[in-house]
C-alpha positions as CSV (number, residue, x, y, z in Angstrom):
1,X,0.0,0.0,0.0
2,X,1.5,3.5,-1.0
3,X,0.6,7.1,-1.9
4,X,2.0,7.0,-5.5
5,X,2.3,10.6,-7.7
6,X,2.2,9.6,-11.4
7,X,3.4,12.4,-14.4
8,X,2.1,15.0,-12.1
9,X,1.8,18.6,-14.0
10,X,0.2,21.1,-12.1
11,X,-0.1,25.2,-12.4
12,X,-1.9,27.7,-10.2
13,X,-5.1,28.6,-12.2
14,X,-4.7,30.7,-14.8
15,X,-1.0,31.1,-14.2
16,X,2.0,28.9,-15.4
17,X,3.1,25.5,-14.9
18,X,5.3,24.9,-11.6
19,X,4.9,20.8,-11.6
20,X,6.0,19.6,-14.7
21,X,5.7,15.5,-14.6
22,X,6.6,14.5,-10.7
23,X,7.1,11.4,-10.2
24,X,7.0,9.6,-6.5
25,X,6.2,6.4,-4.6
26,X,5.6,7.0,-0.7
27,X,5.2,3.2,1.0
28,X,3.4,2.7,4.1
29,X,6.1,2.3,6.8
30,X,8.8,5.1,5.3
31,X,9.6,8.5,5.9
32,X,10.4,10.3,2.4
33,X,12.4,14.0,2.4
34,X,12.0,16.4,-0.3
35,X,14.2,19.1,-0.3
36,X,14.7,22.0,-3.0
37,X,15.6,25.4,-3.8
38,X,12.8,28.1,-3.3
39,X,10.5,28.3,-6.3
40,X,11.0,24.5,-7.1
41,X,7.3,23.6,-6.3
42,X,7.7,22.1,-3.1
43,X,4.8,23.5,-1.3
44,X,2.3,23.5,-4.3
45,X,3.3,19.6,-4.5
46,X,1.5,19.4,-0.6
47,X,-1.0,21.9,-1.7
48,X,-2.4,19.6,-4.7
49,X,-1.9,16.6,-3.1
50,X,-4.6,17.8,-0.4
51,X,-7.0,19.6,-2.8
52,X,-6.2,23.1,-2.5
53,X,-8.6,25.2,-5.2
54,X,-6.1,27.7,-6.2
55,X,-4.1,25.4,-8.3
56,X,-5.0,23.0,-10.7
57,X,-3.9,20.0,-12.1
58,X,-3.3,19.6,-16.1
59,X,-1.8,15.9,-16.0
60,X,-1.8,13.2,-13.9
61,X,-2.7,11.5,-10.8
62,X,-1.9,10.6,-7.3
63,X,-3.1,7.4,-6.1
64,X,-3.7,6.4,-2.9
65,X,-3.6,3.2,-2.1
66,X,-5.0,2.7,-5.5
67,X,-7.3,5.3,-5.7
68,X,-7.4,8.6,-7.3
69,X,-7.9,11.5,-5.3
70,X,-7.6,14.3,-7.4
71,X,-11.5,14.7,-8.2
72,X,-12.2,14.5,-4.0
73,X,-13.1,17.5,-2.5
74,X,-10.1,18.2,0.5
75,X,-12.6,17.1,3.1
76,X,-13.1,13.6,1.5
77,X,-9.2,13.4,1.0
78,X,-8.9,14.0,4.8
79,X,-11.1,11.1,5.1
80,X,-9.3,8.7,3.2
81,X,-6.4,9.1,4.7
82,X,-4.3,12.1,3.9
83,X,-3.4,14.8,6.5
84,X,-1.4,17.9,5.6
85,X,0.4,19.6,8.3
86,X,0.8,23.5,7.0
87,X,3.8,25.4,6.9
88,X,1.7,28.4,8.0
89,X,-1.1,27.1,10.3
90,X,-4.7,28.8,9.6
91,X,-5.9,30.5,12.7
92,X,-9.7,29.3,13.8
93,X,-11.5,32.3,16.0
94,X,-14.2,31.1,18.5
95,X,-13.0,27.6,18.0
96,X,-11.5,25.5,20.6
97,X,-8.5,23.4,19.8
98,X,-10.9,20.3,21.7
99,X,-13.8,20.9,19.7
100,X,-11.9,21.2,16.5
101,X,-10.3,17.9,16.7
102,X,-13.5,16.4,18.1
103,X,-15.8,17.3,15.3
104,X,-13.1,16.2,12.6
105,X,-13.0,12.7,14.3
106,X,-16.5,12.8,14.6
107,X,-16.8,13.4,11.1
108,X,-15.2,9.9,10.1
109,X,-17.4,7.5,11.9
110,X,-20.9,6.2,10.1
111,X,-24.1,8.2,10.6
112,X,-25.6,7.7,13.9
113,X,-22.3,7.0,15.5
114,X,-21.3,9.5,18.2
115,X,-17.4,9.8,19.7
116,X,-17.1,8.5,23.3
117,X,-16.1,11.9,25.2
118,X,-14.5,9.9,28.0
119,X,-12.4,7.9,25.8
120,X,-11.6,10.9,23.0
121,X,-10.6,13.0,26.4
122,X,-8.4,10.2,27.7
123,X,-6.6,9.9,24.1
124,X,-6.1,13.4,23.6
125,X,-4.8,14.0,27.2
126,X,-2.4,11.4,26.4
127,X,-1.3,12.6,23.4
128,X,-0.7,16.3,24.9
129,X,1.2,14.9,27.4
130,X,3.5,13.4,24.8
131,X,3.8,16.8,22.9
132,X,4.4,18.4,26.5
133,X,1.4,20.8,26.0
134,X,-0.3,22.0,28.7
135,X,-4.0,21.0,29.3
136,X,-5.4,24.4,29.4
137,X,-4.6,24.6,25.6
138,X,-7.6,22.5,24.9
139,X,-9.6,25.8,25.7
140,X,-7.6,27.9,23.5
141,X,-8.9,28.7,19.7
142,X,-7.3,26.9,17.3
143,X,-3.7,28.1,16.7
144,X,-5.0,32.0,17.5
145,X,-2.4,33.7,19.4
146,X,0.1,30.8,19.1
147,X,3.9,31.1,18.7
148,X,5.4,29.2,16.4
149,X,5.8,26.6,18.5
150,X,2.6,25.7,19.8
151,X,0.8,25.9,16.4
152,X,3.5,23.0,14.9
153,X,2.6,21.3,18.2
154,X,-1.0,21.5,17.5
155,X,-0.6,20.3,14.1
156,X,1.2,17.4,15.5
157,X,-1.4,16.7,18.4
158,X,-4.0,16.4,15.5
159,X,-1.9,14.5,13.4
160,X,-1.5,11.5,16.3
161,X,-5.3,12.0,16.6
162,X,-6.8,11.6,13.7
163,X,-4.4,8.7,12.7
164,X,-4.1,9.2,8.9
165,X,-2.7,6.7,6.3
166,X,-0.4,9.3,4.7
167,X,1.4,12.7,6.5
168,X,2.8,15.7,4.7
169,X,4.5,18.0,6.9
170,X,4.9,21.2,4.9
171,X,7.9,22.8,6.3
172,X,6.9,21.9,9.6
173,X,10.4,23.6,11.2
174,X,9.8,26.7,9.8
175,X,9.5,29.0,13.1
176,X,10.4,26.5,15.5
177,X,13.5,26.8,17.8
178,X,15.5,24.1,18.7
179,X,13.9,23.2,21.7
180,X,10.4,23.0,19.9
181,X,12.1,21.7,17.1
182,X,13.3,18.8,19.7
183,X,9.5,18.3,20.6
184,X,7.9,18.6,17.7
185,X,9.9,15.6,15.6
186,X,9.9,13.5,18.8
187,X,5.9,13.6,18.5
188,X,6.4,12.8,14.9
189,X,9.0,9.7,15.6
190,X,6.4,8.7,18.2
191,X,3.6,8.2,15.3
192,X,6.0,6.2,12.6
193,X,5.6,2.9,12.5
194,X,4.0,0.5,9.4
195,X,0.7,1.9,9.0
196,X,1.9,5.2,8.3
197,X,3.4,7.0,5.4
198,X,5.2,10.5,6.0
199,X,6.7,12.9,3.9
200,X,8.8,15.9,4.8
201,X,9.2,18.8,2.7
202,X,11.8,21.2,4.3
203,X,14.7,23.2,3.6
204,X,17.3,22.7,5.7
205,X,19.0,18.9,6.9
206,X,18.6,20.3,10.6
207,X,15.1,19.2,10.6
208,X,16.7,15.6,9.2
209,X,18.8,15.2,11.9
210,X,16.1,14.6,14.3
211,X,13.5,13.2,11.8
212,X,15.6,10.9,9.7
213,X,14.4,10.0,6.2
214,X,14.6,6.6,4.9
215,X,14.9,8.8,1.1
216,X,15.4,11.8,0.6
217,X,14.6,13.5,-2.9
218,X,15.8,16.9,-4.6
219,X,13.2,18.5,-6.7
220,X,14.5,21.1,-9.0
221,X,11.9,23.1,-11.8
222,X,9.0,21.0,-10.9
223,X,10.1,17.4,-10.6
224,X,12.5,15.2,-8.8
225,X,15.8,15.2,-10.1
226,X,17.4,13.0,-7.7
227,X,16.7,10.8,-4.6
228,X,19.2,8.3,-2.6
229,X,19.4,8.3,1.5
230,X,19.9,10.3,4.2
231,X,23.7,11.4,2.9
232,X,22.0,13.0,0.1
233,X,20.6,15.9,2.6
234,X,23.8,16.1,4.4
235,X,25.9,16.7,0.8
236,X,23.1,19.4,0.4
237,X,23.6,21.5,3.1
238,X,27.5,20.9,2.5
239,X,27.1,21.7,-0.8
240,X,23.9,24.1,-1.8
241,X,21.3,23.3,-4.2
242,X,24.0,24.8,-7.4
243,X,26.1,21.5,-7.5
244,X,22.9,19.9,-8.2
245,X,22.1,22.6,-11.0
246,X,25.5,22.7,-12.3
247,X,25.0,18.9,-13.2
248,X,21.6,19.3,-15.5
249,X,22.0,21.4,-18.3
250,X,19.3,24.1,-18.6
251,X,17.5,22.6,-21.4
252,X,17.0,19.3,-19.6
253,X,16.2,21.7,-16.9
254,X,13.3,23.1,-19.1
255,X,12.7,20.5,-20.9
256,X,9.0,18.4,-20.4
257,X,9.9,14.8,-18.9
258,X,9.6,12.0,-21.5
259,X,7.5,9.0,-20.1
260,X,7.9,5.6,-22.0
């Protein structure tokens, strides 16, 4: 079972192409690392993998676990399995981080099915204490007035509740310390294991050193260019992302993909 990204092209509406035939296989079980220079397409890869409406997709598909998501709405995506963790959480006014997490569990069981509060409580309270958030934050609004921090923390707490089949964790150090950045991947470690598949999309190796990928992959003008293991991030940040450039000529650079 895998999340598997087939030929994907994909533009922001109206505007030009940014993926340009992307190509990748994410196994239950692994941890996968994209890295790449800004402008490569990195984000807009997590943002059309969960359905965002402001970009489209003009070729195709990503598969998971044999089905094509691309004509779900995000919702239904969440459902089956995918979970997104932003790079710049979305604040929720007037909306408790409990209640938030509560009605999106809620909305995955059958109709006529209600969530046992005693045992949501018990799991959630379990799962802060691992994240070493306090319990007063389940009366906060979601991710309003948080630091950096706290809103990767919260993305993490509702990661390890809702128990998804796939993870993309959009830049997930960006803001963090290293103390929170200490927390944060230990929460993450704590959820791997062989029913879930993760992928990291990040900048920098520091976030690798305390997440380590099992592959990491360079995506350069809109498609993968290369992919080996964790040494690859570690020649990166040695190196820069120009060595990489120096290597592909700019019209294989430019160039559409050919697919036998």
């Amino acid at each position: 079972m895998s999340l598997v990204i087939h030929n994907l092209h994909a533009r922001v509406v109206g505007g030009q192409q940014i993926l340009r035939g992307l190509n990748l296989e994410i196994e239950k079980g692994s941890v996968h690392a994209i890295m790449g220079p800004n402008g490569s397409g990195k984000s807009t890869l997590s943002k059309v993998i969960a359905g965002h409406p402001d970009y489209e997709v003009t070729e195709g598909e990503v598969l998971l676990d044999g089905v094509n998501v691309l004509g779900m709405e995000p919702d239904a995506r969440s459902r089956a399995g995918l979970f997104l963790a932003f790079q710049y959480p979305v604040e929720i006014p007037g909306v408790s981080n409990a209640n938030f997490i509560r009605a999106a569990l809620q909305a995955r069981l059958a109709a006529g099915e209600e969530l046992e509060a005693t045992e949501y409580y018990g799991d959630l309270y379990k799962e802060m204490d691992r994240l070493e958030i306090p319990r007063n934050f389940t009366a906060r609004s979601v991710n309003e007035g948080f630091s950096g921090g706290e809103k990767k923390r919260n993305e993490v707490l509702q990661m390890a509740m809702l128990k998804p089949s796939y993870a993309i964790l959009d830049e997930t150090d960006s803001g963090l310390d290293i103390d929170a950045l200490k927390v944060v991947s230990a929460g993450v470690n704590a959820l791997r294991g062989p029913s879930l598949g993760i992928l990291v999309i990040t900048h920098y190796q520091r976030l690798l050193d305390y997440i380590t990928p099992d592959v990491v992959h360079v995506l350069v003008a809109g498609r993968i260019v290369r992919s080996a293991g964790p040494e690859l991030a570690l020649e990166l940040e040695a190196k820069g992302y120009d060595w990489i450039r120096d290597e592909l000529s700019e019209a294989a650079l430019a160039a559409e993909p050919v697919h036998a």
